[in-house]
RODO-2510 file (C-alpha; in nm, 4 decimals, decimal comma):
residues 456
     n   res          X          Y          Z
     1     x     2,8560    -0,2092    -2,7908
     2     x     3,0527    -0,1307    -3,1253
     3     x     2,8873    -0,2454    -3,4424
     4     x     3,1209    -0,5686    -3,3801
     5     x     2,9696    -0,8320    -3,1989
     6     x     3,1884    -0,9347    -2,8908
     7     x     3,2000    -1,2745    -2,8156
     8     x     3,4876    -1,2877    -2,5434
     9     x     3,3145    -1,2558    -2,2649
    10     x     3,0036    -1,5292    -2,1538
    11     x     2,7962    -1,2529    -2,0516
    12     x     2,8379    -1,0996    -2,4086
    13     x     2,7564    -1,4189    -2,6131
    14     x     2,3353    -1,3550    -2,5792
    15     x     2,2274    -1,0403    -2,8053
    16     x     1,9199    -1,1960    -2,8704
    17     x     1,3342    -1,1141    -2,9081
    18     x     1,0298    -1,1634    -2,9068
    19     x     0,6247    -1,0659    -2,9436
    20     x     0,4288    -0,9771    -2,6296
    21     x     0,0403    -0,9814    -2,5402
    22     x    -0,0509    -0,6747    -2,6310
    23     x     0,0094    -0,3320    -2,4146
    24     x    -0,2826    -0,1424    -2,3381
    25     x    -0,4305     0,0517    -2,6014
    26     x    -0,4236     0,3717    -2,3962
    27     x    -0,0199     0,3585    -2,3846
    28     x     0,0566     0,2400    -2,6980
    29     x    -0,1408     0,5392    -2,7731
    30     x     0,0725     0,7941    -2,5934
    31     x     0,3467     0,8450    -2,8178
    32     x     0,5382     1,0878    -2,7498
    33     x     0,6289     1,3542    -3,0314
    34     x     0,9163     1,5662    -3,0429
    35     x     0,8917     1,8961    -3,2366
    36     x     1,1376     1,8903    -3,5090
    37     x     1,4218     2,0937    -3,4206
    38     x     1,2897     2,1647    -3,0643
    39     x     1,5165     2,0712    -2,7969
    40     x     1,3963     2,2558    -2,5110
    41     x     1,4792     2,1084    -2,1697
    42     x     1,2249     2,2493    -1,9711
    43     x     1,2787     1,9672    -1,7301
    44     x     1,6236     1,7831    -1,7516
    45     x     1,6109     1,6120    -1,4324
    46     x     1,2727     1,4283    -1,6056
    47     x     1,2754     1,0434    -1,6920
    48     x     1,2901     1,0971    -2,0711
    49     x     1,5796     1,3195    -2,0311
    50     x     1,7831     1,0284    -1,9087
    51     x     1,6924     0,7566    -2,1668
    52     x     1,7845     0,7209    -2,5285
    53     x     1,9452     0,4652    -2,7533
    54     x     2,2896     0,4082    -2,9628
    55     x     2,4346     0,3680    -3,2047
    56     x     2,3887     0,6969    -3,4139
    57     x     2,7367     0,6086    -3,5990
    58     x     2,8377     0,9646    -3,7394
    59     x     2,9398     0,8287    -4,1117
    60     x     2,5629     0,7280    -4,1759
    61     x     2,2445     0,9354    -4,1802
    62     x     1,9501     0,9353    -4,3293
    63     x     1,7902     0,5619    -4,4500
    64     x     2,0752     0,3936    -4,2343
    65     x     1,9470     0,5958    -3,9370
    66     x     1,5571     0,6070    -3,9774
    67     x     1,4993     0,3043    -3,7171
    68     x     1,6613     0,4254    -3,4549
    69     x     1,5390     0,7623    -3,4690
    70     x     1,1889     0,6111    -3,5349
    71     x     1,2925     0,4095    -3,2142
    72     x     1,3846     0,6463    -3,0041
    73     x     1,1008     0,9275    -3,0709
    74     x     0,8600     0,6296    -3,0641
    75     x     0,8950     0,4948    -2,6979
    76     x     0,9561     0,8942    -2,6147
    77     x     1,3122     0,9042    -2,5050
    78     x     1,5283     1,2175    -2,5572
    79     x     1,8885     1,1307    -2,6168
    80     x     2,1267     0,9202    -2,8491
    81     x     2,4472     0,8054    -2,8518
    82     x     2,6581     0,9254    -3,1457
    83     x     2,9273     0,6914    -3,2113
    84     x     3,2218     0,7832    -3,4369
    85     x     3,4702     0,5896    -3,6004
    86     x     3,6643     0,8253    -3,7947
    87     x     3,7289     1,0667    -3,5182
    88     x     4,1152     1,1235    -3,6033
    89     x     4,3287     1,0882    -3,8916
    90     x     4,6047     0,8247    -3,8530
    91     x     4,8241     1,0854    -3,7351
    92     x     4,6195     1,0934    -3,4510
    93     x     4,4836     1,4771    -3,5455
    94     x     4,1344     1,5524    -3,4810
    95     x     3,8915     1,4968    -3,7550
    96     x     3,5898     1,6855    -3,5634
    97     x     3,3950     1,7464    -3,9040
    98     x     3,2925     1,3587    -3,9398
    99     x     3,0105     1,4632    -3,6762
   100     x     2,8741     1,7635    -3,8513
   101     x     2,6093     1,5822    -4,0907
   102     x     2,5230     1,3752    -3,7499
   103     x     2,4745     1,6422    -3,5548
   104     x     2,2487     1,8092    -3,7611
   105     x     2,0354     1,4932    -3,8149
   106     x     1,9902     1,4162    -3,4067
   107     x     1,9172     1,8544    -3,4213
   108     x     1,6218     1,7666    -3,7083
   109     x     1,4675     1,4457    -3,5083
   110     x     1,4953     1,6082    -3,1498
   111     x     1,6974     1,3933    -3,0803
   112     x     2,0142     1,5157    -2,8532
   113     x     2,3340     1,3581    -2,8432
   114     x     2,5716     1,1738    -2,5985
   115     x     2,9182     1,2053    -2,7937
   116     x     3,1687     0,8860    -2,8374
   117     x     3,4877     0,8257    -2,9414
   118     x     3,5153     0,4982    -3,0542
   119     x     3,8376     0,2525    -2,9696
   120     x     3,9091    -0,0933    -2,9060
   121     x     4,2059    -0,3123    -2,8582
   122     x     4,2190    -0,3995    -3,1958
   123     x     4,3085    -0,1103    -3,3294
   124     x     4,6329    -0,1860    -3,2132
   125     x     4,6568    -0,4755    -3,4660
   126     x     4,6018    -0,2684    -3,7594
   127     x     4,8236    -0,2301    -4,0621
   128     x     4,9743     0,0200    -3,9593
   129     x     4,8842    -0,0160    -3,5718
   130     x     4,6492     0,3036    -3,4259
   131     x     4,7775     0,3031    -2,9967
   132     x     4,5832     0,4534    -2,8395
   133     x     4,7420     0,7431    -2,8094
   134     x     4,9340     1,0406    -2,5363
   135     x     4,7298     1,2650    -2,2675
   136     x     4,9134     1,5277    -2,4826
   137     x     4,7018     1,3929    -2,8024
   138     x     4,3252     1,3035    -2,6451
   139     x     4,3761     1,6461    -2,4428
   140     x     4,3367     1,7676    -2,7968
   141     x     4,0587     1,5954    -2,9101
   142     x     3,8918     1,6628    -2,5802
   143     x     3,9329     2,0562    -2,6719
   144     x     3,8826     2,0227    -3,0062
   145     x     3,4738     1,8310    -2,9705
   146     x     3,4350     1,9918    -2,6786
   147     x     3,4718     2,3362    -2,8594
   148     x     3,2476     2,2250    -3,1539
   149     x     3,0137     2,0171    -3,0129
   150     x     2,9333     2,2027    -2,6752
   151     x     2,5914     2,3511    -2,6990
   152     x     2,6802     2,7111    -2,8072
   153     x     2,9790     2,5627    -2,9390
   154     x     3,1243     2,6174    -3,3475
   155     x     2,9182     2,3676    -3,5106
   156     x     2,5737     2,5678    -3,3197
   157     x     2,6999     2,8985    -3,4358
   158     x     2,7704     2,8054    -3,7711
   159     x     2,4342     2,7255    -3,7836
   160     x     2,2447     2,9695    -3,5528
   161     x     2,1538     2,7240    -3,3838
   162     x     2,0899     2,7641    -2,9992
   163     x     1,9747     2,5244    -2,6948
   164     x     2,1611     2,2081    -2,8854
   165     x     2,4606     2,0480    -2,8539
   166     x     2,6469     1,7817    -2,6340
   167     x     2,7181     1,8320    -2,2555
   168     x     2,7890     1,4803    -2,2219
   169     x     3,1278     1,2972    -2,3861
   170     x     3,2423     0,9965    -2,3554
   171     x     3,5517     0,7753    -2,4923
   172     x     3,6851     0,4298    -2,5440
   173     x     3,4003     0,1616    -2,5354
   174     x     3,4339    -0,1601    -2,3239
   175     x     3,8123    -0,1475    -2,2732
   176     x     3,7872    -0,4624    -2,0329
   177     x     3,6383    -0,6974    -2,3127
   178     x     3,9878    -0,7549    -2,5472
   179     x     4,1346    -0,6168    -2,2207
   180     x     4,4816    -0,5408    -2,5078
   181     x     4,5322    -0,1311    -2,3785
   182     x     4,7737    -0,0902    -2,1721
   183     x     4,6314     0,0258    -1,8704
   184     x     4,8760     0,3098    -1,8349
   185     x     4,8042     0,4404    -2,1710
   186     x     4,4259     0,3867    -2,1252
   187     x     4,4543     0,5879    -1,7614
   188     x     4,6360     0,8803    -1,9880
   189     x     4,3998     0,8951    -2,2209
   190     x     4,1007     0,9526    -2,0387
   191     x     4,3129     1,2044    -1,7930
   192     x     4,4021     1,4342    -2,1298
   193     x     4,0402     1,3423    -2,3303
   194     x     3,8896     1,4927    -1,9548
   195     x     4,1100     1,7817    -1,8804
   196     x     4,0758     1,9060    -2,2677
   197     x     3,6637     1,8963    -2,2331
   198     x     3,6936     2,0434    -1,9180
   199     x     3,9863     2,3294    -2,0453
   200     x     3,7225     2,4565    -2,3060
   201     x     3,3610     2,4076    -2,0523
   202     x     3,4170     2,2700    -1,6942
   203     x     3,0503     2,2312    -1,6925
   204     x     3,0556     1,9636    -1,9261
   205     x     3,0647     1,5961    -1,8284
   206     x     3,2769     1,3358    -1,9242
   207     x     3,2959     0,9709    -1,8967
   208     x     3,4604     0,6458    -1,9623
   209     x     3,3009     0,4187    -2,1900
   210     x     3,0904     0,1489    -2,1264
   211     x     3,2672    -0,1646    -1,8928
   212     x     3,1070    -0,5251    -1,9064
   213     x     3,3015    -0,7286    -1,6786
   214     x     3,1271    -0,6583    -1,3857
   215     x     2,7926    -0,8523    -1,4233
   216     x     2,9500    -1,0767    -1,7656
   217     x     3,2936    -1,2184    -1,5110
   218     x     3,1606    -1,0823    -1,1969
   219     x     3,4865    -0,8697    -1,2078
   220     x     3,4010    -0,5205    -0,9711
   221     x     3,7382    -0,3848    -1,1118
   222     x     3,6419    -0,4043    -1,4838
   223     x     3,9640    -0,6648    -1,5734
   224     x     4,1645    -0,3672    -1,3574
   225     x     4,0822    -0,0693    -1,6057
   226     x     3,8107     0,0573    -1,3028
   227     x     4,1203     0,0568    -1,0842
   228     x     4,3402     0,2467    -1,3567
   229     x     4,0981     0,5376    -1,3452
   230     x     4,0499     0,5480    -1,0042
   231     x     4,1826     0,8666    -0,9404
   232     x     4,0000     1,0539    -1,2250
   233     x     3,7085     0,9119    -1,0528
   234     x     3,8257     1,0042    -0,7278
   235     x     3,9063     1,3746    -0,8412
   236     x     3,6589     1,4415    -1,0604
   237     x     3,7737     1,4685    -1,3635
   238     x     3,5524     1,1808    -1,4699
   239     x     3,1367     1,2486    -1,3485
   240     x     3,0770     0,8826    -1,2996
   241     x     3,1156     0,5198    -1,4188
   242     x     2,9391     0,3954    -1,7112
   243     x     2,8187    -0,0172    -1,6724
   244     x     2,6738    -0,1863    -1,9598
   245     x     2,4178    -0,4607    -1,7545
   246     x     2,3409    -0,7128    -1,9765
   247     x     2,1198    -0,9115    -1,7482
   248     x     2,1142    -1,3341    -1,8704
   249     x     1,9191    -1,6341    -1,7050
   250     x     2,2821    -1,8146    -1,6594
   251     x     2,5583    -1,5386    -1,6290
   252     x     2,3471    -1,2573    -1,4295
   253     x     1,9981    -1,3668    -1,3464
   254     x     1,8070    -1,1032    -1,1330
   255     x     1,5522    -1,3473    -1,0668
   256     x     1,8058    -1,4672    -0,8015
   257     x     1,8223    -1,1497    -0,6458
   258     x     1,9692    -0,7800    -0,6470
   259     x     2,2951    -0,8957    -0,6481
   260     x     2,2532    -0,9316    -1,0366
   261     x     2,1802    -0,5885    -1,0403
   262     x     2,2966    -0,2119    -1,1851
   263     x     2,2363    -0,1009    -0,8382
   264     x     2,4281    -0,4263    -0,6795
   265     x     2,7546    -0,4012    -1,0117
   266     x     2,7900    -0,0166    -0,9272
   267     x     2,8154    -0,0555    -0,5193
   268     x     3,0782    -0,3122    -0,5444
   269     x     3,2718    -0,1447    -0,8221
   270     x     3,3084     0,1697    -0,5695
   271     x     3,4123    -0,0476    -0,3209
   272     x     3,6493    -0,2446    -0,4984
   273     x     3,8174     0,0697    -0,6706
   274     x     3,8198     0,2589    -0,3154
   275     x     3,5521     0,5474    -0,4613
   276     x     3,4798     0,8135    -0,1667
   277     x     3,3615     1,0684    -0,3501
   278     x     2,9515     1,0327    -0,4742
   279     x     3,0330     0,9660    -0,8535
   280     x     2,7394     0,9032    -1,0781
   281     x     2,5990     0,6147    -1,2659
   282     x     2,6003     0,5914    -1,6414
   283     x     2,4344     0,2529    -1,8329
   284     x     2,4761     0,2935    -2,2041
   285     x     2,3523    -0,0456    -2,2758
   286     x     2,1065    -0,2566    -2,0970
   287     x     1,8882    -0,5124    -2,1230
   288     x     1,7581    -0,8563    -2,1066
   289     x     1,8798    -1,1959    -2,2987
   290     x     1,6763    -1,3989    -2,5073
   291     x     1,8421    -1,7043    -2,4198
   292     x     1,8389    -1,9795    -2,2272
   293     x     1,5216    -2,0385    -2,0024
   294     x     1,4795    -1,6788    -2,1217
   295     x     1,3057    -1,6850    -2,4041
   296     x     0,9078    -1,6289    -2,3331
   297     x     0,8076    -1,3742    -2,4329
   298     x     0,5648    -1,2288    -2,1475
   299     x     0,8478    -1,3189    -1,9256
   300     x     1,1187    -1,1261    -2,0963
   301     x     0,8447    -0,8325    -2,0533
   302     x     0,8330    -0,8703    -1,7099
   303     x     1,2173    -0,8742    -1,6735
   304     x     1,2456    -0,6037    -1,8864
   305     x     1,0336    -0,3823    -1,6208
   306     x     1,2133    -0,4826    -1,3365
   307     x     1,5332    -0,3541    -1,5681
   308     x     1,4320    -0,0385    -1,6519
   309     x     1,3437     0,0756    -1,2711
   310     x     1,7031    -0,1008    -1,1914
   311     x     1,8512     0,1748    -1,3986
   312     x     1,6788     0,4523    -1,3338
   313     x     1,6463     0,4344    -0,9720
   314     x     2,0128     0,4166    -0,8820
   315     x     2,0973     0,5743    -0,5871
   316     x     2,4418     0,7050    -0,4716
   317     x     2,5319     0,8391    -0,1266
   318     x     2,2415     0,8184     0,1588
   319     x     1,9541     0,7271    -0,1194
   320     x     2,0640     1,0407    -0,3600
   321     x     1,9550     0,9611    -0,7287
   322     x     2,2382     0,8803    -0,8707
   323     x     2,1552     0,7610    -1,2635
   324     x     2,2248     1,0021    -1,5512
   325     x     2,1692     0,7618    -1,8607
   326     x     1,9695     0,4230    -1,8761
   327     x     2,0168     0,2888    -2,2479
   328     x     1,8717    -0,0195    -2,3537
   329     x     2,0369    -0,1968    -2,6635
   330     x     1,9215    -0,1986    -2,9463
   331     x     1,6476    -0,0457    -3,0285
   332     x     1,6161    -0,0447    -3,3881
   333     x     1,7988    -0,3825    -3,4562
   334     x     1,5430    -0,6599    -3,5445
   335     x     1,8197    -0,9325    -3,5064
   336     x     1,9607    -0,8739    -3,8600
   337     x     2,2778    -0,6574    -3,7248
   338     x     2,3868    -0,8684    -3,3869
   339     x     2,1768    -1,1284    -3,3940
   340     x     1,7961    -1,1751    -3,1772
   341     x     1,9614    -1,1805    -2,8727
   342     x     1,9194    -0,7930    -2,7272
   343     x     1,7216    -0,6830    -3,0951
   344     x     1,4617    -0,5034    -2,9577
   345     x     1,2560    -0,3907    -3,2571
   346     x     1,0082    -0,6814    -3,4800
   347     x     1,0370    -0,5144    -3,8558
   348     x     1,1963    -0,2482    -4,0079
   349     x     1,0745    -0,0003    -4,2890
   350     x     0,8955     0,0947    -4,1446
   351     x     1,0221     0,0131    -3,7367
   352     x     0,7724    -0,1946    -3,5369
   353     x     0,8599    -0,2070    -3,1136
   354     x     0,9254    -0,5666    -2,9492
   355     x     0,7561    -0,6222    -2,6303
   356     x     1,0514    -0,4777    -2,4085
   357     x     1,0126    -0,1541    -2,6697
   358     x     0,6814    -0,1688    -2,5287
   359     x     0,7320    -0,1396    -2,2111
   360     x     1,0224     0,1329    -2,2559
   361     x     0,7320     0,2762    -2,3719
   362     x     0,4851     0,2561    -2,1268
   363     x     0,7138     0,3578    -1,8855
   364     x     0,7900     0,7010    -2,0547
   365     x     0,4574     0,7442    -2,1470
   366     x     0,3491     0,6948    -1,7533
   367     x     0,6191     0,9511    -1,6296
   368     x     0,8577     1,0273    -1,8732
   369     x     0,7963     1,3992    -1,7199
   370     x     0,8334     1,2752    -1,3809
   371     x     1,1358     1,3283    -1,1111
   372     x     1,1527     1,0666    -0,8520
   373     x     1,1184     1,2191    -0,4960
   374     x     1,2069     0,9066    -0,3099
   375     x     1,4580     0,6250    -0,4201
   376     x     1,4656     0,3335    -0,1691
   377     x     1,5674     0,0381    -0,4353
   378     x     1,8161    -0,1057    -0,0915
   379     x     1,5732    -0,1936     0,1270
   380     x     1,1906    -0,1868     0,0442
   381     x     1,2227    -0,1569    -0,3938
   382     x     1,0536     0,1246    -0,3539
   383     x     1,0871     0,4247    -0,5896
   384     x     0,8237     0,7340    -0,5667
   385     x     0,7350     1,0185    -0,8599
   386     x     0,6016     1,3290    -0,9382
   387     x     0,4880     1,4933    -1,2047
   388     x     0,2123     1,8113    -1,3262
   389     x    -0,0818     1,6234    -1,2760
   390     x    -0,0258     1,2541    -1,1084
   391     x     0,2297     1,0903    -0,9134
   392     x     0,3473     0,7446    -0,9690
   393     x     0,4642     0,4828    -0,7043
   394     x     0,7062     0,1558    -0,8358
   395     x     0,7135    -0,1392    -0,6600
   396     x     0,9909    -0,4178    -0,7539
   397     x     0,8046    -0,7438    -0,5692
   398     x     1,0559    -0,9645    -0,6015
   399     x     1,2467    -1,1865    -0,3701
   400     x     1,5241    -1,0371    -0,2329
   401     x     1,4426    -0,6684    -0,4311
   402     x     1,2095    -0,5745    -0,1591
   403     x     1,2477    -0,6484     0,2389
   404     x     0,8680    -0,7710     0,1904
   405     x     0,7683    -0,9730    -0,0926
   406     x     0,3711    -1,0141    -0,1158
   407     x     0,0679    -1,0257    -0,2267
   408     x    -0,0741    -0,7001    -0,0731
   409     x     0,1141    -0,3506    -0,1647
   410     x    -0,0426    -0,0515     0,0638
   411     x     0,0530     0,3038    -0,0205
   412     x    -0,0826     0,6227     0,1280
   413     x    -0,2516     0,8293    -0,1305
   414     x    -0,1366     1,1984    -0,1781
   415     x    -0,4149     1,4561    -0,0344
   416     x    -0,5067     1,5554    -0,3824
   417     x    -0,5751     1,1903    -0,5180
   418     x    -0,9065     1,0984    -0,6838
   419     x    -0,8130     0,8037    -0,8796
   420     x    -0,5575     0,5418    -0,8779
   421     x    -0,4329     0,2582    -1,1957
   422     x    -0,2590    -0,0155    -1,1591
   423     x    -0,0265    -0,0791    -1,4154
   424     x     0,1864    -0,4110    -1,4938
   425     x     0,4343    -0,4799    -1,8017
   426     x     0,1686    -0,5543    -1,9496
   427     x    -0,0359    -0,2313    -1,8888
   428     x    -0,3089    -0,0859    -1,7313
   429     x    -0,4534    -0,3830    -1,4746
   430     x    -0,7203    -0,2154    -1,2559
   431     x    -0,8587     0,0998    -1,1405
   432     x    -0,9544     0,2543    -0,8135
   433     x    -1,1647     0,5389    -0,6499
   434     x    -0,9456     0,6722    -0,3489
   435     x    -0,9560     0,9721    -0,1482
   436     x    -0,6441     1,2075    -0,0902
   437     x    -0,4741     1,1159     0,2115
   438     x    -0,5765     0,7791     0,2747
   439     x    -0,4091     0,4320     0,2167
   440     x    -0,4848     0,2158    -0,0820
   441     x    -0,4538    -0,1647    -0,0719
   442     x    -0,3893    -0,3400    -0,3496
   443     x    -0,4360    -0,6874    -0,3358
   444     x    -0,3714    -1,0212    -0,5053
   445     x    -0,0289    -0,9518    -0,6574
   446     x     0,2361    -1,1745    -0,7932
   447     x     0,5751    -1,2190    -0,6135
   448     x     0,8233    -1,1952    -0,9120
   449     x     0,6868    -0,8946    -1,0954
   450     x     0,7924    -0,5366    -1,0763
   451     x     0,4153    -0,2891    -1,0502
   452     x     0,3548     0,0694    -1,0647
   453     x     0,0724     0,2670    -0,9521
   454     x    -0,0253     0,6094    -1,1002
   455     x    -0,2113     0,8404    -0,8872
   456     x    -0,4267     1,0654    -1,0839
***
């Protein structure tokens, strides 16, 4: 979401926090600190390495910025989305320089950068009007930050810097909101932003901006700009399709079942667009209203849990994990900026975590250096991880998330286990003496609550 608030769409009207019973003291604890400067990915298929937080806007740094980066090294994520306004002149040439104090801020916090260029329908209503522009034109641009902002690329060199830099770009956020781009222009655009990334590193990834229509109108075509880029999807030229899930009591409850779900919006947007190929899943902004009969705090905890595993655990083609990013929204805003609706942080100066900060927290802190080896969120909500020195199981227990809601959750114990912890969104709940190889019961769970159990 731009630093605008939208309001057009009833899924978009609830930005909105709150203070949870306390986490345990063990994970609040585990903070996890990133080296200045360090940006060594010695696992990028790792948890951490697929969460982060937006917006890093490129024309402020320093005081402007200190939340978010607080924020995001805080709850132990790895990434950020750097937004830029001021990406082109209004001659539509390339202003790639507006990132360069940006870029070497996320290099100084550790923090690493998803790239986006920033456009909305109402650009078209300015004095004079900025279209959107020719495949001719964002083929340029895609070159152009591509080039600089590749890791290796200008900006690194100038700087001897090596192991930094953006693999990831992205362009043209939530073009289904105003829904004013012609959808012939907008298909261009994206054709010439990928081909010009891809003429300069074919390795690198890009992808659309964020689309809200799918759980805010229930629309799996994105108000027809999914079906515009279907080919580019189809083809390749795009790595996946990114859905901000914005989850609300009213408008897309998932206490009513996986239907209001990332997993349930990005099935039926590859059906409805007629996607063969096994694209990816991208979620630059999640996360749960305040609103409504919403607004408890312990509850919005709970949700919030339930989210996160949502986004993560995606799966694409015959259970292969299919999420790259899972961004929540907004991290650093306290409700000041878009009101309390999605502000996930309590003060600022310095930043203080919300309860669903918390549990972002928790979960990183629990296996942020995992890699799931099984995904099974269709059937039993189960996910399974692995990590150096513990394993973690997830279990989403609620109706209609799992093929067997209950009380009782039995898992078979890898043959190296010695202890086991169950944790809630709350925290740590109880502990266990097991032996490697056996099952472990655990008993007298809550149907509507989303547990995971670390194996030690």
């Amino acid at each position: 979401m731009s630093e605008k608030v939208c309001n057009a769409m009833p899924g978009r009207l609830f930005r909105s926090k709150s203070f949870i019973g306390s986490v345990a003291a063990a994970v609040l604890a585990a903070i996890v600190s990133t080296a200045t400067g360090s940006h060594a990915q010695e696992q990028p298929d790792s948890l951490r390495w697929k969460v982060g937080g937006g917006n890093l806007v490129t024309h402020l740094t320093g005081a402007p910025t200190a939340n978010l980066y607080t924020a995001l090294r805080t709850v132990g994520a790895k990434l950020g989305r750097m937004d830029s306004y001021g990406w082109r002149d209004d001659k539509h040439k390339p202003t790639p320089h507006d990132f360069d104090a940006a870029m070497m801020e996320a290099y100084r916090k550790g923090i690493t950068p998803i790239i986006l260029l920033e456009y909305e329908g109402s650009y078209q209503e300015l004095n004079p009007p900025q279209l959107i522009g020719s495949y001719d034109e964002w083929f340029i641009m895609g070159a152009t930050y591509a080039r600089r902002f590749q890791p290796g690329g200008e900006w690194a060199r100038e700087h001897g810097i090596s192991g930094f830099g953006a693999s990831i770009f992205t362009a043209i956020n939530e073009p289904d909101v105003q829904a004013s781009i012609p959808k012939k222009d907008y298909h261009d655009a994206l054709a010439g932003f990928a081909d010009g990334v891809h003429s300069v590193n074919s390795m690198l990834k890009v992808v659309p901006g964020g689309f809200a229509t799918c759980n805010s109108n229930g629309d799996p075509t994105l108000g027809g700009y999914g079906t515009a880029i279907a080919d580019l999807l189809q083809s390749g030229q795009l790595d996946g399709i990114d859905l901000h899930t914005y989850y609300n009591a009213r408008w897309f409850p998932l206490t009513k079942g996986r239907f209001f779900s990332a997993q349930g919006c990005f099935d039926r947007v590859k059906q409805a667009l007629g996607i063969t190929r096994d694209i990816n899943f991208y979620a630059t902004e999640f996360n749960i209203a305040r609103d409504g009969d919403w607004t408890a705090p312990d509850l919005i905890a709970s949700l919030f849990l339930t989210a996160i595993w949502d986004h993560l655990g995606v799966v694409g083609s015959q259970g292969r994990p299919a999420t790259v990013l899972a961004f929540p929204w907004n991290f650093a805003d306290t409700g000041r900026i878009e009101g309390p609706a999605y502000a996930m942080a309590t003060h600022e100066n310095p930043w203080a975590p919300d309860g669903r900060s918390k549990v972002m927290q928790m979960v990183l802190s629990l296996a942020g250096d995992m890699k799931f080896t099984k995904l099974d969120p269709l059937h039993q909500g189960v996910f399974e991880l692995v990590g150096d020195q513990s394993a973690l199981f997830v279990w989403q227990n609620r109706s209609d998330w799992t093929d067997r809601p209950g009380p009782n959750w039995t898992i078979k114990m890898p043959d190296w286990a010695k202890t086991a912890e169950l944790w809630g969104w709350d925290g740590l709940r109880r502990t266990f003496e097991v032996k490697g190889g056996q099952a472990l019961t655990v008993r007298e769970l809550t149907i509507g609550e989303t547990y995971m159990v670390r194996v030690r």
